[in-house]
N, C-alpha and C positions, 0 to 999 in steps of 0.2 A: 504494500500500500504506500504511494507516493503522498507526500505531501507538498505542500507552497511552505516554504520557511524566508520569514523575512525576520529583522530586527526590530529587537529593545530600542530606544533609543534614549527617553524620560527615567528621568533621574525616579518620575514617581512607579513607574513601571520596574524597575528594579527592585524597589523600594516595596511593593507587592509580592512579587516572588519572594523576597526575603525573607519577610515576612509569615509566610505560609508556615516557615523554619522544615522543611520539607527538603532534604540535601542529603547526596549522597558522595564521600569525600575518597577518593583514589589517590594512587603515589602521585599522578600526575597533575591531578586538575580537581574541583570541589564541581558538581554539577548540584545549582537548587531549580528546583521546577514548582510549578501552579498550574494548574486550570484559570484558565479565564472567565471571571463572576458571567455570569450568563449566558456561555455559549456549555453546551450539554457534550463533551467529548464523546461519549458513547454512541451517540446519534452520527448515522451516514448521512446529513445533510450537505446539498454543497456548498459555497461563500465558505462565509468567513470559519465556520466548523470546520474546513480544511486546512486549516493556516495553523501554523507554529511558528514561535516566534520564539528568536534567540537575540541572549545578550553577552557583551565580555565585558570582564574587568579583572586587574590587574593592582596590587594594592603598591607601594613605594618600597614595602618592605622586601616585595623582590628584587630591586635596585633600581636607576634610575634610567629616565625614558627612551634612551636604548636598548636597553633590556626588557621593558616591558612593552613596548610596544614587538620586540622579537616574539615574548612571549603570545601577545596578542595575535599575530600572526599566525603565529604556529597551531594556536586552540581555532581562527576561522579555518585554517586550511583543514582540520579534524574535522569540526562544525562544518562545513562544506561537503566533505566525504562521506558522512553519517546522517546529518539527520533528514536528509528529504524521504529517508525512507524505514529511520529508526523513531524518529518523534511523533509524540504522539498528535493526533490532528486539535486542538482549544488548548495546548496548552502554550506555555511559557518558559523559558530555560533559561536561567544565568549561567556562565562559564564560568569559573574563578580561576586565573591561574597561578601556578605555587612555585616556588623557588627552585623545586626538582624539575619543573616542565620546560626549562632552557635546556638540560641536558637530556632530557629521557628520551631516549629512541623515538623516533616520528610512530613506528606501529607497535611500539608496546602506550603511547599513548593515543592510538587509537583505541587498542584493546582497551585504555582505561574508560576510555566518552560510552563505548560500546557497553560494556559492564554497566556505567554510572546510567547510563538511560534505561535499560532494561531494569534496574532494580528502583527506580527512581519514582515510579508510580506506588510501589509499594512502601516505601520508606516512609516508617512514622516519624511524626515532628517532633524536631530536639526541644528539648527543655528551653525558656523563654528565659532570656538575659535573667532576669531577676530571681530565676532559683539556682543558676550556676555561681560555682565557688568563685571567689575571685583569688585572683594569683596579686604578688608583688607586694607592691608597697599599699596598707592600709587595710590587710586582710583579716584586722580585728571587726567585729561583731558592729554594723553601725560607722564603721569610719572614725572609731576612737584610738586615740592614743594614749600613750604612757602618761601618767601623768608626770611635769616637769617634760616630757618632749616637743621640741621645736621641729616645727614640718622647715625643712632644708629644702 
Protein backbone atom coordinates (compact mmCIF):
# COMPACT_ATOMS: atom_id res chain seq x y z
CA UNK A 1 0.00 0.00 0.00
CA UNK A 2 1.52 3.30 -1.29
CA UNK A 3 1.03 6.24 0.21
CA UNK A 4 1.54 10.46 -0.55
CA UNK A 5 4.13 11.42 2.31
CA UNK A 6 4.71 15.17 2.55
CA UNK A 7 6.16 17.33 5.51
CA UNK A 8 5.87 18.68 9.04
CA UNK A 9 6.77 21.89 8.76
CA UNK A 10 4.87 24.09 12.12
CA UNK A 11 6.63 24.34 14.95
CA UNK A 12 2.93 23.55 16.33
CA UNK A 13 2.62 20.32 14.27
CA UNK A 14 5.73 18.88 15.92
CA UNK A 15 4.69 20.19 18.84
CA UNK A 16 1.43 17.52 18.57
CA UNK A 17 3.31 14.53 17.74
CA UNK A 18 5.35 15.16 20.79
CA UNK A 19 3.02 15.40 22.44
CA UNK A 20 1.18 12.18 21.96
CA UNK A 21 4.65 10.85 23.87
CA UNK A 22 4.17 7.87 21.41
CA UNK A 23 8.08 7.09 20.38
CA UNK A 24 10.00 4.44 19.59
CA UNK A 25 13.85 5.14 20.07
CA UNK A 26 16.62 2.92 17.97
CA UNK A 27 20.61 3.03 17.91
CA UNK A 28 20.13 5.28 15.10
CA UNK A 29 17.32 7.74 15.14
CA UNK A 30 14.14 8.35 17.86
CA UNK A 31 10.80 7.93 15.52
CA UNK A 32 7.54 9.70 17.43
CA UNK A 33 4.39 9.39 15.55
CA UNK A 34 0.28 10.41 15.87
CA UNK A 35 -2.72 10.05 14.20
CA UNK A 36 -4.03 13.09 12.84
CA UNK A 37 -7.21 14.41 15.25
CA UNK A 38 -9.97 13.76 12.78
CA UNK A 39 -8.86 11.80 9.98
CA UNK A 40 -9.98 7.91 10.95
CA UNK A 41 -6.55 5.87 9.66
CA UNK A 42 -8.36 2.71 9.41
CA UNK A 43 -10.77 3.80 6.82
CA UNK A 44 -9.64 3.31 2.85
CA UNK A 45 -10.84 6.60 2.04
CA UNK A 46 -9.11 8.77 -0.55
CA UNK A 47 -7.75 12.68 0.11
CA UNK A 48 -6.32 13.48 2.77
CA UNK A 49 -6.78 9.68 4.69
CA UNK A 50 -3.95 8.89 2.27
CA UNK A 51 -1.25 11.26 3.35
CA UNK A 52 1.50 10.91 5.94
CA UNK A 53 3.31 13.35 6.94
CA UNK A 54 6.84 13.50 8.19
CA UNK A 55 9.06 15.75 10.03
CA UNK A 56 13.12 16.09 11.05
CA UNK A 57 14.97 17.47 13.73
CA UNK A 58 18.18 17.43 14.88
CA UNK A 59 18.90 18.96 18.51
CA UNK A 60 22.68 21.09 18.88
CA UNK A 61 23.68 18.40 21.11
CA UNK A 62 24.71 16.44 18.19
CA UNK A 63 27.04 19.37 17.12
CA UNK A 64 26.94 22.06 15.06
CA UNK A 65 25.18 22.98 11.76
CA UNK A 66 27.26 20.96 9.70
CA UNK A 67 26.71 18.16 11.25
CA UNK A 68 23.27 18.39 11.78
CA UNK A 69 22.16 19.39 8.82
CA UNK A 70 24.46 15.92 7.51
CA UNK A 71 22.43 14.21 9.83
CA UNK A 72 19.35 15.73 8.56
CA UNK A 73 20.00 14.58 5.20
CA UNK A 74 20.95 11.30 5.81
CA UNK A 75 17.29 10.50 8.00
CA UNK A 76 15.34 12.32 4.58
CA UNK A 77 17.23 10.09 2.38
CA UNK A 78 15.95 6.84 4.91
CA UNK A 79 12.46 8.81 5.13
CA UNK A 80 12.54 8.93 1.21
CA UNK A 81 13.37 5.17 0.92
CA UNK A 82 10.61 3.86 3.41
CA UNK A 83 7.85 5.58 4.06
CA UNK A 84 5.72 5.89 0.92
CA UNK A 85 5.07 2.45 1.59
CA UNK A 86 5.87 1.61 5.33
CA UNK A 87 3.71 4.62 6.93
CA UNK A 88 0.89 4.47 7.95
CA UNK A 89 -1.99 6.49 5.68
CA UNK A 90 -3.49 9.90 8.87
CA UNK A 91 -0.77 9.75 10.59
CA UNK A 92 2.34 11.81 11.44
CA UNK A 93 6.08 11.02 12.13
CA UNK A 94 8.84 13.17 13.74
CA UNK A 95 12.40 11.85 13.00
CA UNK A 96 14.91 12.72 15.70
CA UNK A 97 18.38 12.32 14.87
CA UNK A 98 21.10 11.13 17.57
CA UNK A 99 24.61 11.43 17.79
CA UNK A 100 25.39 7.77 16.52
CA UNK A 101 23.24 8.59 13.03
CA UNK A 102 26.45 10.44 11.59
CA UNK A 103 28.21 7.31 11.72
CA UNK A 104 25.90 4.38 11.40
CA UNK A 105 25.89 2.60 8.37
CA UNK A 106 23.23 4.04 5.66
CA UNK A 107 21.31 0.38 5.81
CA UNK A 108 21.66 -0.62 9.25
CA UNK A 109 19.88 2.72 9.61
CA UNK A 110 17.54 1.88 7.42
CA UNK A 111 16.85 -1.23 9.22
CA UNK A 112 16.40 1.07 12.35
CA UNK A 113 13.38 3.66 10.56
CA UNK A 114 12.13 0.04 9.27
CA UNK A 115 11.85 -1.46 12.99
CA UNK A 116 10.82 2.02 14.42
CA UNK A 117 7.76 2.24 12.01
CA UNK A 118 6.44 -1.14 12.20
CA UNK A 119 6.46 -1.01 16.08
CA UNK A 120 5.44 2.58 16.33
CA UNK A 121 1.68 2.03 16.04
CA UNK A 122 1.92 -0.13 18.99
CA UNK A 123 4.16 1.73 21.20
CA UNK A 124 2.49 2.89 24.56
CA UNK A 125 3.03 6.48 25.79
CA UNK A 126 6.19 7.33 27.98
CA UNK A 127 5.60 8.67 31.02
CA UNK A 128 4.69 12.73 30.92
CA UNK A 129 7.75 15.06 31.93
CA UNK A 130 6.38 15.45 35.38
CA UNK A 131 6.44 11.98 36.66
CA UNK A 132 10.10 11.38 35.21
CA UNK A 133 13.14 11.42 37.68
CA UNK A 134 15.15 14.39 37.14
CA UNK A 135 18.80 13.92 36.64
CA UNK A 136 21.72 16.71 37.67
CA UNK A 137 21.79 19.44 39.59
CA UNK A 138 18.43 20.16 41.82
CA UNK A 139 17.31 16.45 42.07
CA UNK A 140 16.09 17.17 45.64
CA UNK A 141 12.35 16.65 46.35
CA UNK A 142 10.69 20.35 45.02
CA UNK A 143 13.84 22.14 43.85
CA UNK A 144 15.20 22.52 47.53
CA UNK A 145 18.43 22.93 48.63
CA UNK A 146 20.85 22.54 51.60
CA UNK A 147 20.29 24.75 53.80
CA UNK A 148 23.21 27.47 53.97
CA UNK A 149 23.62 26.43 49.94
CA UNK A 150 24.24 29.05 47.38
CA UNK A 151 22.99 28.09 43.73
CA UNK A 152 26.46 28.87 41.60
Amino acid sequence: MTVSVERLKKRAEFLRVAGTRRKWVTQGLILQGAPRPGIKPDTEYAGEDRLARVGFTVTKKVGKAVVRNRVRRRLRAVADQLMADMALPGWDYVVIGRQQTIDRDFEKLVDDMRFALRRIPDAKPSAPDSQRPRKGRGSRPGGATKAGDSAK
